[in-house]
FIMARVEX-109036 format. One record per residue (C-alpha): chain; z, x, y; residue in three letters. Coordinates in Angstrom, 1 decimal. Example, Ala and Ser with C-alpha at 12.3 -4.5 7.8 and 13.67 -1.06 7.14 Angstrom:
NODE cadena     pz     px     py residuo
NODE      A    7.8   12.3   -4.5     Ala
NODE      A    7.1   13.7   -1.1     Ser
! end
This chain:
NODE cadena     pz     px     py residuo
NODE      A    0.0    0.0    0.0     Unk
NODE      A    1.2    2.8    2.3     Unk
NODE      A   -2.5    4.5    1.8     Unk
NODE      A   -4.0    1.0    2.5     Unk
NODE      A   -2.4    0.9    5.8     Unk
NODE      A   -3.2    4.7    6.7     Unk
NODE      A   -6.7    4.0    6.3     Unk
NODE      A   -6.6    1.5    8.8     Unk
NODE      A   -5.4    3.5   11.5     Unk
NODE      A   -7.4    4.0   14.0     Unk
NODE      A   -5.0    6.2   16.2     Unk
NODE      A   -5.7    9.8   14.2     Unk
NODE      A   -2.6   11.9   15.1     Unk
NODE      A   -2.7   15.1   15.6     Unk
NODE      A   -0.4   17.9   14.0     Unk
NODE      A    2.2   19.8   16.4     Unk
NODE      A    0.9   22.9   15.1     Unk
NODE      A   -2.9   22.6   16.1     Unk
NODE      A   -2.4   20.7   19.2     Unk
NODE      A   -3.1   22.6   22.7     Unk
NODE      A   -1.3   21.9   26.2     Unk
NODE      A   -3.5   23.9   29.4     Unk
NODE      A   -2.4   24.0   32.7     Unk
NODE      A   -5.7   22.1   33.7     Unk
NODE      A   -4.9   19.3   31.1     Unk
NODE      A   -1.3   19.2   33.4     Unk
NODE      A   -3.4   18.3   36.6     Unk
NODE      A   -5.7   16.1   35.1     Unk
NODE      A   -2.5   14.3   34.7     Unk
NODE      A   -0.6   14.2   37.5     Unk
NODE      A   -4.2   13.5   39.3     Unk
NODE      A   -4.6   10.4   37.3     Unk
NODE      A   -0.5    9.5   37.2     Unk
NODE      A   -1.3    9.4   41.1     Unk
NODE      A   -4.4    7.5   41.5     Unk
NODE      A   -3.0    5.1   38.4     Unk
NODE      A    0.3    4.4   41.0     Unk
NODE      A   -2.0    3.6   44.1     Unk
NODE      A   -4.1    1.2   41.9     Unk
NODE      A   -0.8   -0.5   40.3     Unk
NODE      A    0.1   -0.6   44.5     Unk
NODE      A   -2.8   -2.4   45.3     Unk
NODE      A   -3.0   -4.7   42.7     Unk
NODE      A    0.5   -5.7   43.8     Unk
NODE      A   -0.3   -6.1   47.0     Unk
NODE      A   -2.9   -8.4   46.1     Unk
NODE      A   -1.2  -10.7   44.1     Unk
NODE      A    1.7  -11.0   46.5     Unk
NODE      A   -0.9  -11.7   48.9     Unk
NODE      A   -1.5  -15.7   50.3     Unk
NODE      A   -5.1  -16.8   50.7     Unk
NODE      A   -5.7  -20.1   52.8     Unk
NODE      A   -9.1  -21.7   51.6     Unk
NODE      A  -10.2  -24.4   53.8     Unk
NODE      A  -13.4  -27.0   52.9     Unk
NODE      A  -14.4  -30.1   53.8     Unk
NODE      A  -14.3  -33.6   52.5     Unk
NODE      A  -14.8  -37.5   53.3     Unk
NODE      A  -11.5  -38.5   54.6     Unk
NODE      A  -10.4  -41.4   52.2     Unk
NODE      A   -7.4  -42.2   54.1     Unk
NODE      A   -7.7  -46.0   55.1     Unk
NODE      A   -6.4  -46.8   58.6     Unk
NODE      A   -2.9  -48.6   58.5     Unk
NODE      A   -2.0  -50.8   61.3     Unk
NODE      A    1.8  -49.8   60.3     Unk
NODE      A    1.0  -46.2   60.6     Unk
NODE      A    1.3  -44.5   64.5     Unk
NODE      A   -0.4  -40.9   65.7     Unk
NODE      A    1.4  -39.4   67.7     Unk
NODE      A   -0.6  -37.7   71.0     Unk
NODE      A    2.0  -35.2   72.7     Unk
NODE      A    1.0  -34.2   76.0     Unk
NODE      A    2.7  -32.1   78.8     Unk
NODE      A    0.8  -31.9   82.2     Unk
NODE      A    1.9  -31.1   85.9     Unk
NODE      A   -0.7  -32.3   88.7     Unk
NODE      A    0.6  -30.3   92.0     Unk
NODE      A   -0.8  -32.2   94.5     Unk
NODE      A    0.7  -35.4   93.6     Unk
NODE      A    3.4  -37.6   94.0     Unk
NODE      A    5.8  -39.3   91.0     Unk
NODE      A    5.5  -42.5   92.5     Unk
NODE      A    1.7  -42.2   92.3     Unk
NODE      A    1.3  -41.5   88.7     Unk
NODE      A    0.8  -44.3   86.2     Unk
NODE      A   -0.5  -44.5   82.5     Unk
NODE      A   -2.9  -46.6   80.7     Unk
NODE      A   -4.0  -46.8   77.5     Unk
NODE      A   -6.0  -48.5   74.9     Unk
NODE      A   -8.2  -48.7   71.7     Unk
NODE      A  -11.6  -49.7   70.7     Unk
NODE      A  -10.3  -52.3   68.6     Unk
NODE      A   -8.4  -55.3   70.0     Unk
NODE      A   -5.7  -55.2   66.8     Unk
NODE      A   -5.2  -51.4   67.3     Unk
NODE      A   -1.7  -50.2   67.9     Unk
NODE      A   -1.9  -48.1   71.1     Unk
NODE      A    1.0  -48.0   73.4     Unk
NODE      A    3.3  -45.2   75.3     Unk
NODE      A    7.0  -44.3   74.0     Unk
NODE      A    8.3  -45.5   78.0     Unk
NODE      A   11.5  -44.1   77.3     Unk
NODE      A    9.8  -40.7   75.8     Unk
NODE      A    7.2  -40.3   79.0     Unk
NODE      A    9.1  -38.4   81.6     Unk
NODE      A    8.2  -37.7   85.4     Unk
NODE      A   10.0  -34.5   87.0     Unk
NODE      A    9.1  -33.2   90.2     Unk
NODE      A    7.0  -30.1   89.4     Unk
NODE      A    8.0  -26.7   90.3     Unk
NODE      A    6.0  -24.1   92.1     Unk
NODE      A    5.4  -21.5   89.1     Unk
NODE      A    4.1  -24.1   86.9     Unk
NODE      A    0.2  -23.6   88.6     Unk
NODE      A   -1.3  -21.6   90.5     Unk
NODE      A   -2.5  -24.6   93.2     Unk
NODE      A    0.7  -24.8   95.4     Unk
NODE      A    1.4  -28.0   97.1     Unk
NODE      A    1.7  -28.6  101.5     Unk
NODE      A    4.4  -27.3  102.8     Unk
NODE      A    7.4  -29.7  102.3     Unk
NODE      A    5.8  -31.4   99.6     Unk
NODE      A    6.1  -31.2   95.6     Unk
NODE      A    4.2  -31.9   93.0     Unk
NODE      A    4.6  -33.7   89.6     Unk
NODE      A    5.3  -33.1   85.9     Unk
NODE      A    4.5  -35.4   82.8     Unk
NODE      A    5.4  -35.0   79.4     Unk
NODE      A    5.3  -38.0   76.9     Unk
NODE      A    3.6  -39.3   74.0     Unk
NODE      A    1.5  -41.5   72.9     Unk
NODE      A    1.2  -43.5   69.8     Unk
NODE      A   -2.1  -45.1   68.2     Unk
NODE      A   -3.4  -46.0   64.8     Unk
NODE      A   -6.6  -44.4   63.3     Unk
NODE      A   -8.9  -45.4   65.7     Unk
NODE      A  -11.0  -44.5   68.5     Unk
NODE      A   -9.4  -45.2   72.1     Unk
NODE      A   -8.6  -43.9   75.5     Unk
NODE      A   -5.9  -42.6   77.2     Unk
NODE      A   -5.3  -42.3   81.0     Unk
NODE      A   -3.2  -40.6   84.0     Unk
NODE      A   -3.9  -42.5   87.2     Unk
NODE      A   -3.2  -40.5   90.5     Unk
NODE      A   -2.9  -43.3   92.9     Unk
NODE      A   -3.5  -47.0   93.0     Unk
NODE      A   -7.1  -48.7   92.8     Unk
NODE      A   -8.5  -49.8   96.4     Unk
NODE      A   -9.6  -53.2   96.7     Unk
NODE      A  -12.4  -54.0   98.5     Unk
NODE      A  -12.6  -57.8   98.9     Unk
NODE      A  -11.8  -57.9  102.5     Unk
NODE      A  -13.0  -54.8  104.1     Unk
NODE      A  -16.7  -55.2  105.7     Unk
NODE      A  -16.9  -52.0  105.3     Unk
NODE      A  -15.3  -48.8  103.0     Unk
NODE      A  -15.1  -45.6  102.9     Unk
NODE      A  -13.2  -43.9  100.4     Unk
NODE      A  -13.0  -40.2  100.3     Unk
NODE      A  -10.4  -38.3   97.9     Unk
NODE      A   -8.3  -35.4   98.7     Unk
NODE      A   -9.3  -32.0   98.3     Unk
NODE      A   -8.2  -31.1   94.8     Unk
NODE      A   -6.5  -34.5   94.2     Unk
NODE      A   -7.0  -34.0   90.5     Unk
NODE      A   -6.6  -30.8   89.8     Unk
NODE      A   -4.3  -30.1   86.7     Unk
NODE      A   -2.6  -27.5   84.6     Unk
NODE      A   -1.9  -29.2   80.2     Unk
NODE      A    1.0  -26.8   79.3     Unk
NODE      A    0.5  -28.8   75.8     Unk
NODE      A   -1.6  -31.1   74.4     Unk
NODE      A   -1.3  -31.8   70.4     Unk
NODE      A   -2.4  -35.0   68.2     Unk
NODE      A    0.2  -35.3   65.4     Unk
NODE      A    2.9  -33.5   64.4     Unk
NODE      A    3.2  -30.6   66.6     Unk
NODE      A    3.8  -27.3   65.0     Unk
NODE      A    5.6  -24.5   66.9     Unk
NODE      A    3.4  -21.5   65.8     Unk
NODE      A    0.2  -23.6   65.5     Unk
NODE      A   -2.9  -22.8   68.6     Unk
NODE      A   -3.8  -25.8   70.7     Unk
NODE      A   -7.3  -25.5   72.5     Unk
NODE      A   -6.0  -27.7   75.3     Unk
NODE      A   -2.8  -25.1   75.9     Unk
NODE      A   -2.6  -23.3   79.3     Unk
NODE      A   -5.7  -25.3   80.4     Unk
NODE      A   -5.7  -25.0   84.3     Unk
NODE      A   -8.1  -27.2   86.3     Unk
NODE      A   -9.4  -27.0   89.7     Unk
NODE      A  -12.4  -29.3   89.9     Unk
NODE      A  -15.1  -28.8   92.5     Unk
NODE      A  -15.0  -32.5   93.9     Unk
NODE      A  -12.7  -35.1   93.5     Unk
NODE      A  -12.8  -38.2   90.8     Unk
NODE      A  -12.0  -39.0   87.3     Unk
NODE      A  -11.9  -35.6   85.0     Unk
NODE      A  -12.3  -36.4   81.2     Unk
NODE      A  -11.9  -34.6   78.0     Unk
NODE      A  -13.9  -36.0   75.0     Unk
NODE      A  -11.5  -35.1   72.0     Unk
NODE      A  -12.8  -35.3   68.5     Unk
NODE      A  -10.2  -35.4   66.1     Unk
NODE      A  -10.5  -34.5   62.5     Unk
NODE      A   -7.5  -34.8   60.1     Unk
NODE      A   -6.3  -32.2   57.4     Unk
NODE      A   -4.3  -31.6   54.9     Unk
NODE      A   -2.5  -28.4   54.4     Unk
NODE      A   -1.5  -27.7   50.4     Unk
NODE      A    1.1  -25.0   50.3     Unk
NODE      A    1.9  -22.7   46.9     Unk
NODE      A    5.0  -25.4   46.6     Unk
NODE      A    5.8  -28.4   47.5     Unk
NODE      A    3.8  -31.3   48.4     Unk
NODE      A    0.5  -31.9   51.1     Unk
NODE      A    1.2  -31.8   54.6     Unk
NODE      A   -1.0  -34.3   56.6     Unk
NODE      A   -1.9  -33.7   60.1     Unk
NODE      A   -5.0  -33.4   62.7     Unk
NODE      A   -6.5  -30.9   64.3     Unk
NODE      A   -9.3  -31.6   67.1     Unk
NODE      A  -11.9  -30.2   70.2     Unk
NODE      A  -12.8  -31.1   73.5     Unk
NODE      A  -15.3  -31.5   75.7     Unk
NODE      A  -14.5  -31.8   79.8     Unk
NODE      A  -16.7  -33.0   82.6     Unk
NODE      A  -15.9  -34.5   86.2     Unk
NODE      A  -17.3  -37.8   87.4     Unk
NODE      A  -16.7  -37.7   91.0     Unk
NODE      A  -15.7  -40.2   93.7     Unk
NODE      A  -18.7  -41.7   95.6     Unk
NODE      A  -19.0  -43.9   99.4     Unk
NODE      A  -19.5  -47.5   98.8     Unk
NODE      A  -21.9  -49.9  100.8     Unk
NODE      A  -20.7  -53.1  102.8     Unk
NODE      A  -22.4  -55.4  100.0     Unk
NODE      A  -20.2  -54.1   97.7     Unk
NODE      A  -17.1  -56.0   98.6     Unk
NODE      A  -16.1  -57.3   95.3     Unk
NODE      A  -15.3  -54.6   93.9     Unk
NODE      A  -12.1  -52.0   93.6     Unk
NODE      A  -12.5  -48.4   93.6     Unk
NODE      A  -10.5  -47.1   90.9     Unk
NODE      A   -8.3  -44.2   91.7     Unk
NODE      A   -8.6  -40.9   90.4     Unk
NODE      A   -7.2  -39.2   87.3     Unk
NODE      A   -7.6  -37.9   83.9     Unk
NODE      A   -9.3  -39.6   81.2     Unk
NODE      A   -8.5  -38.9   77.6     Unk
NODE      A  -11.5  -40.4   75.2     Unk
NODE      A  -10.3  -39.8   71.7     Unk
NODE      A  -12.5  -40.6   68.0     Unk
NODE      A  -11.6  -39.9   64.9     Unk
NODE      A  -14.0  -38.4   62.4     Unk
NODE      A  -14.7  -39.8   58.9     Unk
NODE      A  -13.9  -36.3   57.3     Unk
NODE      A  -11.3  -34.0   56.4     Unk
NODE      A  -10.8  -30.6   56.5     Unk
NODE      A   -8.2  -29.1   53.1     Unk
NODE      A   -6.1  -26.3   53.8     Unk
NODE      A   -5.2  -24.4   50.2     Unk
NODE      A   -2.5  -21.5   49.8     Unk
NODE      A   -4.0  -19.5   46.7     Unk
NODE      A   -2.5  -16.6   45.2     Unk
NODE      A   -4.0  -14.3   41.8     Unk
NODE      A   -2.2  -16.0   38.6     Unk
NODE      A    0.2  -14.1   37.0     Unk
NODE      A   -1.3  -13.2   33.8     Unk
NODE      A   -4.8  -12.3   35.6     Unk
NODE      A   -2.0   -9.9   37.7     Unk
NODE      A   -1.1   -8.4   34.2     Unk
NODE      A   -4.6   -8.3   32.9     Unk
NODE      A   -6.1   -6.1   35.5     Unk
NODE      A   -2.7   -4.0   35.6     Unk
NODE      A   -3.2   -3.1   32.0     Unk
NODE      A   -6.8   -2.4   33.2     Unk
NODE      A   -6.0   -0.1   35.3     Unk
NODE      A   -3.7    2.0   33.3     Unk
NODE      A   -6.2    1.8   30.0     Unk
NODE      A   -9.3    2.7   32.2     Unk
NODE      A   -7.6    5.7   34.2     Unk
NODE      A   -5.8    7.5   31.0     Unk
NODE      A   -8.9    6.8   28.7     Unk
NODE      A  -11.3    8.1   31.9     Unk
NODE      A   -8.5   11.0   32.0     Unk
NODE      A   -8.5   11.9   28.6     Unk
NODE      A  -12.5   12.3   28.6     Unk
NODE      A  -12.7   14.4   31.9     Unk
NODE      A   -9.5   16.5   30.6     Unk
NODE      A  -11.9   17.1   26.8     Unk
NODE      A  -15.2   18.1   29.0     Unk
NODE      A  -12.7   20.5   31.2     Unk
NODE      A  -11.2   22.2   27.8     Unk
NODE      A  -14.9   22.2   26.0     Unk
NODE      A  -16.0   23.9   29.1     Unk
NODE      A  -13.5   26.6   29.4     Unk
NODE      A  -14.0   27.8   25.7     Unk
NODE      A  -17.7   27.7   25.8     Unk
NODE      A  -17.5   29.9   29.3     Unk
NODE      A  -14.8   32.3   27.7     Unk
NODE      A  -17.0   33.1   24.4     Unk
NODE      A  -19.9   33.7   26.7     Unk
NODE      A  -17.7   36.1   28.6     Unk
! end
């Protein structure tokens, strides 16, 4: 049985007495002990490391009319007034929940060092912060600086607004759950506009889903912008049924049909220990050949000496 076995080994051992140790066979080895450890380093490296794989998908989230968004929003006009501010806000669909938090919108007279624009002497600007709750559904949102101007009983108009009236600084701006080390493309926005008038920014939100290594999904939105000024005009004497709204900032908001999935990935375990053992059979084998050709070489060179 014992000589059965022995013929089945396929790792010949070598006698004591016939094998040979050579100072070049010792740095083969310490070379390959080297590059084997930065390898092993590496590998580890990249299996502790997190990769975030994003693609897209058809959101299949149906709209909830008991589910709210939240739309945080933190903005200081310096030219204006508290007592001139005023919000509005609805949806593109009558059965839509859309409607401000009153006792989470705040109005605080707005220091200097919060924008660049600094108000008239003796006067002070203003400071909002709030937010806004709507369901899944397209909508507006607006800041009015000032009350509309009616025009039934004036022959004649002539409506000019200040020099920059509506000019703005968003310290934050974020649709959903707001995330401290998250980047907002509305933050540190500052606006001066070049004529007075309404100023809007076209958001397009898109919701996503973030799946960590543990734990379950974590829902929220992301979105962009697009900003352009409509400005105030002069209107005619045959236009006396009509009111001139005031200025301000218009927020149009959509929601896309699609979302974008967020996936922490990290190498499995066992592919971890798979390439490990890779590296340690690939460098000793490759090690083991070199460190043969090196000893072959050196005899065949000293018998030619």
């Amino acid at each position: 049985m014992d000589v059965f076995k022995r013929a089945l080994d396929f790792n010949v051992k070598g006698s004591e007495s016939v094998q040979v140790r050579t100072a070049m066979g010792g740095l083969v080895t310490m070379a390959s002990a080297g590059l084997c450890f930065l390898l092993l380093v590496s590998e580890l490296l990249s299996f502790s490391r997190v990769e975030i794989v994003n693609h897209m998908t058809v959101d299949s989230t149906a709209p909830s009319l008991e589910t709210t968004i939240p739309i945080n929003f933190h903005i200081t006009f310096p030219l204006v007034k508290c007592k001139d501010i005023s919000f509005d806000a609805e949806s593109t669909r009558g059965d839509a929940v859309v409607y401000l938090a009153s006792q989470d919108v705040r109005k605080t007279p707005a220091r200097g060092a919060e924008s660049s624009l600094r108000p008239p002497e003796g006067q002070t600007g203003c400071t909002v912060e709030g937010t806004l709750f709507t369901g899944k559904v397209a909508g507006e949102f607006r800041i009015n600086l000032g009350e509309d101007v009616p025009l039934q009983l004036a022959p004649m108009v002539a409506v000019e607004f200040k020099t920059n009236y509506t000019a703005h600084k968003i310290h934050h701006f974020s649709v959903g759950e707001r995330k401290e080390n998250k980047i907002y493309p509305l933050d540190g926005l500052e606006t001066i506009p070049d004529g007075e008038g309404h100023y809007l920014y076209n958001l397009r939100i898109i919701p996503t889903v973030e799946q960590p290594l543990y734990g379950s999904p974590e829902h929220n939105f992301e979105f962009a912008f697009q900003e352009s000024l409509h400005k105030g005009t002069r209107l005619s004497p045959g236009m006396t049924a009509l009111t001139l709204s005031a200025p301000g900032i218009h927020f149009f908001y959509e929601f896309y049909p699609v979302m974008v999935e967020y996936t922490h990935q990290r190498t499995p375990f066992l592919q971890f220990v798979t390439q490990a053992l890779a590296v340690v059979g690939g460098i000793f084998t490759m090690s083991n050949i070199l460190d043969s050709i090196l000893y072959q070489s050196a005899r065949v060179m000293k018998k030619m000496a």
